[in-house]
ROZALO-224920 format. One record per residue (C-alpha): residue number from 1; residue in three letters; x, y, z. Coordinates in Angstrom, 2 decimals, always signed. Layout:
SITE    k    r        X        Y        Z
SITE  NUM  ALA        X        Y        Z
...
end
This chain:
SITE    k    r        X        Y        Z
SITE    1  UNK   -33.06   +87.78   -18.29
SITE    2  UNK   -33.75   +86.84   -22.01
SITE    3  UNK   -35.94   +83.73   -20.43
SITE    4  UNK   -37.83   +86.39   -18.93
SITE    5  UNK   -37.98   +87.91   -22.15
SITE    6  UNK   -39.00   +84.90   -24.10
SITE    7  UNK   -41.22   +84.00   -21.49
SITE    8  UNK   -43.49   +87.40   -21.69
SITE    9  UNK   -43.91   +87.30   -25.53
SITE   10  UNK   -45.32   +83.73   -25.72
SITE   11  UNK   -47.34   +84.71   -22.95
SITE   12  UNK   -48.55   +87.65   -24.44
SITE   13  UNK   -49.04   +85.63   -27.72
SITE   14  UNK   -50.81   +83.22   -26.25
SITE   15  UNK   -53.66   +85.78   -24.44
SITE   16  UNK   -53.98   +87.51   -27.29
SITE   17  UNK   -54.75   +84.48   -29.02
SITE   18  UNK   -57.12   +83.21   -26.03
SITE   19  UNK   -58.84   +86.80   -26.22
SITE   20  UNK   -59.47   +87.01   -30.30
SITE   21  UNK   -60.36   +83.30   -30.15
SITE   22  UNK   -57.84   +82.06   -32.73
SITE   23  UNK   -56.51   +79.00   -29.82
SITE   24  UNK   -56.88   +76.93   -32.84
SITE   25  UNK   -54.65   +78.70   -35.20
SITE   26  UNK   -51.63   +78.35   -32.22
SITE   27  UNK   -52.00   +75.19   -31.75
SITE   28  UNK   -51.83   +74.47   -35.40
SITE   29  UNK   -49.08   +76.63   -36.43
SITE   30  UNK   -47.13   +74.55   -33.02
SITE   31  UNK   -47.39   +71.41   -34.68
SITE   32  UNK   -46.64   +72.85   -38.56
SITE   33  UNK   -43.70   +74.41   -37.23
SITE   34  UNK   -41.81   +71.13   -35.71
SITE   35  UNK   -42.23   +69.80   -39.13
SITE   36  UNK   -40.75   +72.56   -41.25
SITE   37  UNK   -38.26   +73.49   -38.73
SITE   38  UNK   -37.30   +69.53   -39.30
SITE   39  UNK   -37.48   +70.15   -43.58
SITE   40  UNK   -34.94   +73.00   -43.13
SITE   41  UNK   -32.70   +71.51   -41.04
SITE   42  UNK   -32.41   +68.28   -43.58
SITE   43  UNK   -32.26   +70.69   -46.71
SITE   44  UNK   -29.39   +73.14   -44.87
SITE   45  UNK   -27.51   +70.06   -43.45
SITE   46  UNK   -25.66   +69.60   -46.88
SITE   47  UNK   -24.64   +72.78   -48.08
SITE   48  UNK   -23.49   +73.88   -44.21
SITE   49  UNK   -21.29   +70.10   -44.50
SITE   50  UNK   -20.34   +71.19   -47.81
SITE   51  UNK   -19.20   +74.96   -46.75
SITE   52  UNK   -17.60   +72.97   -43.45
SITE   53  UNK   -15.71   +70.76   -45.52
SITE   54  UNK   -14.12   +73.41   -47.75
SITE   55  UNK   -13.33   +75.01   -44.58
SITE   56  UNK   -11.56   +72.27   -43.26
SITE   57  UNK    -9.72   +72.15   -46.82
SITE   58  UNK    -8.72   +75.36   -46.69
SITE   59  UNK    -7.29   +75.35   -43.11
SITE   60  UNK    -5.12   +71.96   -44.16
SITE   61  UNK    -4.02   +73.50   -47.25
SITE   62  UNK    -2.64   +76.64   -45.19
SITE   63  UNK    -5.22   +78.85   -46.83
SITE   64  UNK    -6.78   +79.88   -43.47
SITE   65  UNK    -2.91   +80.54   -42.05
SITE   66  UNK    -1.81   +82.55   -44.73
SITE   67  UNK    -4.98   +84.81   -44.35
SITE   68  UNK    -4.87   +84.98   -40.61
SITE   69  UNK    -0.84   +86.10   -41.51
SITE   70  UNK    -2.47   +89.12   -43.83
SITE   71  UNK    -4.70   +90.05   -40.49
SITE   72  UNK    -1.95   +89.71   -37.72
SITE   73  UNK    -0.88   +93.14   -38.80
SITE   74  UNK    -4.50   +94.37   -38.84
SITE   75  UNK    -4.95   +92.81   -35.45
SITE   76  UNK    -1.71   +93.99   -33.52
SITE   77  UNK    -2.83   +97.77   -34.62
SITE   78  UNK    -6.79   +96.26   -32.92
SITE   79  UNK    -4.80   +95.12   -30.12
SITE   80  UNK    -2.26   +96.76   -28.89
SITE   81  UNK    -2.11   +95.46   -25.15
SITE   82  UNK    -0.80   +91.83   -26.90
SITE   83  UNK    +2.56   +90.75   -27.75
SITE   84  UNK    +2.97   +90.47   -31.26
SITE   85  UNK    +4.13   +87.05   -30.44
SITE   86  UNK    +1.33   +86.06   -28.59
SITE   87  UNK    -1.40   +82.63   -29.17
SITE   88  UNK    -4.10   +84.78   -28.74
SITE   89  UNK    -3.27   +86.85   -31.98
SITE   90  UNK    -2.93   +83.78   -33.75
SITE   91  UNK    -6.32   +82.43   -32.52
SITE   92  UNK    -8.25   +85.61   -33.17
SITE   93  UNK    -6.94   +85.74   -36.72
SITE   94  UNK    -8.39   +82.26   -37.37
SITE   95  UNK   -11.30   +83.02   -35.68
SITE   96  UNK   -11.99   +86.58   -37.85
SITE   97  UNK   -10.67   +84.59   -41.44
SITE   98  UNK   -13.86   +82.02   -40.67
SITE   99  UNK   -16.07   +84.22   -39.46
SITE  100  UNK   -15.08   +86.34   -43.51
SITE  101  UNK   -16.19   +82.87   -44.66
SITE  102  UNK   -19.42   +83.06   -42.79
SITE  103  UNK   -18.98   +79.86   -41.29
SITE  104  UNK   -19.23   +81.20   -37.53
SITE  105  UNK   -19.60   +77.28   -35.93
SITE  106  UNK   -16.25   +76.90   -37.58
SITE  107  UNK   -15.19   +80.02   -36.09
SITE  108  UNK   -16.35   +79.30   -32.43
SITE  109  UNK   -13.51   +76.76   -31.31
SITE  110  UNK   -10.85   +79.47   -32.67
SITE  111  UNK   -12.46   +82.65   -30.78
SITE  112  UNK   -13.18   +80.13   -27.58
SITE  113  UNK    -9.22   +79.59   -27.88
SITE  114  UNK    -8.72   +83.49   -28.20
SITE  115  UNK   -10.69   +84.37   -25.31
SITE  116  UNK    -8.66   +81.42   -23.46
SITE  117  UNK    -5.11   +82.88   -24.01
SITE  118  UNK    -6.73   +86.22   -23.74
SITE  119  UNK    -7.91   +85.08   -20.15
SITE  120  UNK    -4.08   +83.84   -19.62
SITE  121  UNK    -2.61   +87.37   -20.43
SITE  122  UNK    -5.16   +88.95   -18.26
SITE  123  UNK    -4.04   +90.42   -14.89
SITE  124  UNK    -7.65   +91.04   -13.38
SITE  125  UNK    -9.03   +87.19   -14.07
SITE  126  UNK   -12.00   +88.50   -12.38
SITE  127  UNK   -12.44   +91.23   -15.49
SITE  128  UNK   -12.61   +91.16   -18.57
SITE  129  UNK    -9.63   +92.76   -20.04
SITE  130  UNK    -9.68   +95.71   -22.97
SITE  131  UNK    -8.36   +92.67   -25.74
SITE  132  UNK   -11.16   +90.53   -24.51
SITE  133  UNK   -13.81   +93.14   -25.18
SITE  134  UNK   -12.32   +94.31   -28.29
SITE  135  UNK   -12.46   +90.58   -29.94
SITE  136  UNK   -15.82   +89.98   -28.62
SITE  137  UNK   -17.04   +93.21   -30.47
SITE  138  UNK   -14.51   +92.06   -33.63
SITE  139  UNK   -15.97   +88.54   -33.29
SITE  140  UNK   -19.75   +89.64   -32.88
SITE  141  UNK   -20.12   +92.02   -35.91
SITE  142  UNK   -17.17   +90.43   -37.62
SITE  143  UNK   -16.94   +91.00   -41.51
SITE  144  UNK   -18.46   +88.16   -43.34
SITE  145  UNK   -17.56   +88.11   -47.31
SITE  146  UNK   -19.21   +85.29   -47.77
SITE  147  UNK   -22.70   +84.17   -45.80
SITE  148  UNK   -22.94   +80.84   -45.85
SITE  149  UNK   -25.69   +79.74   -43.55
SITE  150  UNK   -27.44   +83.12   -45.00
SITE  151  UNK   -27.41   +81.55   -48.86
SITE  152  UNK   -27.95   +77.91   -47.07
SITE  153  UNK   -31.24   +79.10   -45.62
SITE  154  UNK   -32.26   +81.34   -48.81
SITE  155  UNK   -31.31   +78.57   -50.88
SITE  156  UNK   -33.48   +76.26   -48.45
SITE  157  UNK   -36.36   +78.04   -48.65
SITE  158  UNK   -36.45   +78.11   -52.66
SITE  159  UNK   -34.69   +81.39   -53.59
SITE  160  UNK   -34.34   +82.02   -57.23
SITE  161  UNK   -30.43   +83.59   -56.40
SITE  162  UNK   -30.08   +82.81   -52.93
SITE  163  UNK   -26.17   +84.41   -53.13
SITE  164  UNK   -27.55   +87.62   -54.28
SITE  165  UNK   -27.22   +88.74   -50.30
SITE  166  UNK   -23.88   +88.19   -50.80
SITE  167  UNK   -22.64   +91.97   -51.60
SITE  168  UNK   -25.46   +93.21   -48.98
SITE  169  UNK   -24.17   +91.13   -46.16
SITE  170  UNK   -20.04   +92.17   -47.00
SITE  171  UNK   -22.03   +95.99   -46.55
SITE  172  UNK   -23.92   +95.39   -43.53
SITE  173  UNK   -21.20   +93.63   -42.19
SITE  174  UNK   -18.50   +96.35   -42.79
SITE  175  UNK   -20.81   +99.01   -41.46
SITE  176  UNK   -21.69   +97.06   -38.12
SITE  177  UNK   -17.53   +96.18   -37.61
SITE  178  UNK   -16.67   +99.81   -38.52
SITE  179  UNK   -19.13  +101.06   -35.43
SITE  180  UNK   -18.61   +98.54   -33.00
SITE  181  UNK   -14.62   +98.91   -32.97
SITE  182  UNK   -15.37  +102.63   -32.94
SITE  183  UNK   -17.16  +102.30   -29.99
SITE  184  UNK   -14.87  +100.01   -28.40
SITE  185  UNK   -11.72  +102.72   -29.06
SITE  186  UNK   -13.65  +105.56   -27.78
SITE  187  UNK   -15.12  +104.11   -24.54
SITE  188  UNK   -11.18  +102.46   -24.06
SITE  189  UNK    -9.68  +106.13   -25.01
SITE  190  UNK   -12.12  +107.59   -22.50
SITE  191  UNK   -10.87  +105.81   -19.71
end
């Protein structure tokens, strides 16, 4: 569907373009746009590596576990259809401690674990269970304290204080989690 999506706004672009006669100012903007997309990938690379790399210090040092052991009883009240005892709680706290560090591509092998046990403890394999949909929603609008690909690109792209987003983001962040687990316990209470 979104192909379909993507596919109608380029092609509107593109006649509208055609129409006001400004072909020349696509076909420009195509070729400008490989190059910078190239610049901010080479000027992001370093501080994402950098963020990754603390990551990966925290999680050896046991920072990541003893912060995913101050959410397991966060996440057993979140989810009450798993055993206390379970992977999957495990998983989804590592998964919701580095998304809080914004570094979601850290995050993904940790939720794709989650969703695995999850998938395990399911009855219906051909549904997704209540858990399931509850840590997509906690893993989609998860609470990020710290943005790192957000200050990476602001930073990129020659901010003067490219962490000033940081107290913004924790806000936005808090807001979006606060609805979308709403949501989730009203439409799962309804049934």
């Amino acid at each position: 569907m979104i192909n379909y999506i993507w596919f109608g706004l380029i092609s509107i672009g593109l006649f509208y373009a055609f129409i006001t006669g400004n072909v020349d100012v696509v076909n420009a903007e195509i070729l400008n746009s490989g190059s910078k997309s190239f610049s901010l990938i080479l000027e992001m690379g370093p501080i994402i590596i950098l963020w990754m790399g603390i990551l990966k210090i925290a999680e050896k040092s046991g920072l990541l576990e003893a912060f995913s052991k101050i959410l397991k009883p966060v996440l057993c009240k979140l989810f009450p259809s798993i055993r206390k005892d379970s992977k999957a709680l495990g998983y989804i706290a590592s998964n919701v401690a580095a998304n809080a560090l914004g570094l979601g591509s850290a995050a993904t092998p940790f939720g794709l674990k989650a969703m695995e046990e999850l998938q395990k403890e399911n009855e219906n394999k051909e549904v997704a269970s209540d858990a399931m949909i509850t840590f997509l929603v906690l893993n989609t609008s998860g609470v990020t304290i710290i943005p790192t690909t957000v200050i990476a690109l602001r930073m990129a792209t020659g901010s003067a204080n490219p962490s000033e987003i940081i107290i913004t983001g924790l806000l936005a962040t808090i807001c979006s989690s606060a609805a979308g687990l709403l949501l989730d316990y009203y439409i799962r209470r309804k049934k």
